[in-house]
C-alpha positions in Angstrom: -24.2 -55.1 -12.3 -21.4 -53.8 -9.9 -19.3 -52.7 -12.6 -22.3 -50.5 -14.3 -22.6 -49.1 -11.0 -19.3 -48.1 -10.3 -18.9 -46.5 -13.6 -22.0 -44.3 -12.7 -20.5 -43.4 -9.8 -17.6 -42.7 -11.4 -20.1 -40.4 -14.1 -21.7 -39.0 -11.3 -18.2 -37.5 -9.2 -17.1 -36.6 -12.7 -20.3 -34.3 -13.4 -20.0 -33.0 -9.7 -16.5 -31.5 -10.5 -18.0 -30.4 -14.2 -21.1 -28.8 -12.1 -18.3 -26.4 -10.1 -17.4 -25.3 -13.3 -20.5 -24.3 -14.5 -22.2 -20.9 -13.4 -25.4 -19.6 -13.5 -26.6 -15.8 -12.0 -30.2 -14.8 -10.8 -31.1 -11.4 -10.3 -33.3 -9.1 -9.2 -35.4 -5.6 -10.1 -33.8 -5.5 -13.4 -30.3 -6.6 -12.6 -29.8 -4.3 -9.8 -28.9 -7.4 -7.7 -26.9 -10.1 -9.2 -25.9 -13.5 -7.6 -23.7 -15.7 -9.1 -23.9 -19.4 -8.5 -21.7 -22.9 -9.5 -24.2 -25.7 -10.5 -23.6 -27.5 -7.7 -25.7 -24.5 -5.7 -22.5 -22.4 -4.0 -22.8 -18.8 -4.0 -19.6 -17.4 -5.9 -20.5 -13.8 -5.6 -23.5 -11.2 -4.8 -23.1 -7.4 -6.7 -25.7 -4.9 -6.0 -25.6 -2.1 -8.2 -24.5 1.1 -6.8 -27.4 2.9 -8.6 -29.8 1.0 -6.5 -30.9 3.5 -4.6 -33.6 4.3 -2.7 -33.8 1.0 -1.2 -34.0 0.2 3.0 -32.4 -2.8 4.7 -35.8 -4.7 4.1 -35.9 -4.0 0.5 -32.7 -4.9 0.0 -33.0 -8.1 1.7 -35.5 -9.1 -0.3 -34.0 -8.7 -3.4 -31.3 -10.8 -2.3 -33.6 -13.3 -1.5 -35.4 -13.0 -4.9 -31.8 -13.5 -6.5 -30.4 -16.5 -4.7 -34.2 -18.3 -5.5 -33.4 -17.4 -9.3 -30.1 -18.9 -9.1 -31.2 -21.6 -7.4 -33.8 -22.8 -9.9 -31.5 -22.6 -12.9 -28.9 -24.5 -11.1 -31.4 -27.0 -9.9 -31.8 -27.1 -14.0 -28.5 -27.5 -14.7 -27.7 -29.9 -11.9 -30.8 -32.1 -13.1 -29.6 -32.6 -16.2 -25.8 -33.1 -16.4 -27.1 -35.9 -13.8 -29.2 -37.2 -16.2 -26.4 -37.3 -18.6 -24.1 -39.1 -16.7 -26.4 -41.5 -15.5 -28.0 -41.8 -19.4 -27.8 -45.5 -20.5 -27.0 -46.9 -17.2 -30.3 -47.9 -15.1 -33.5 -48.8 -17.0 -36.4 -46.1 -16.9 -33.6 -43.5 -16.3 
């Protein structure tokens, strides 16, 4: 039993430095703000398109916010499942 566990500990630091490598981007009104994300959920980089236009502080805040939630759920996806992976196999009902 100890040994199954510390090779799924083992699978699970693995994926965590597999999950850094990964990227996913959200975005916002059509692409006009684009955040880029590891699957481990750490901002790499925010662009905001220079035809954006038209848009106050509030706007623009919002977008931002609608672009880090979008990257955030399809890390959450990605994150789920290379955890599932790794763990695959090695706890009953996993």
């Amino acid at each position: 039993m100890m040994k199954k566990l510390q090779e799924m500990q083992q699978k699970v630091e693995e994926t965590k430095v597999r999950l850094d490598t990964i990227t996913v981007e959200g975005t916002a009104s059509n692409g006009k703000v684009t955040l880029i994300m590891t699957g481990n959920r750490k901002v790499n980089s925010i662009s905001i398109n220079e035809k954006l236009g038209g848009f106050d502080r509030e706007e623009l805040e919002d977008l931002l916010i609608i672009a880090t939630n979008d990257a955030l759920e399809k890390a959450e996806s990605v994150n789920e499942l290379e955890m599932k992976a790794a763990s695959a196999g090695m706890i009953p009902g996993m």
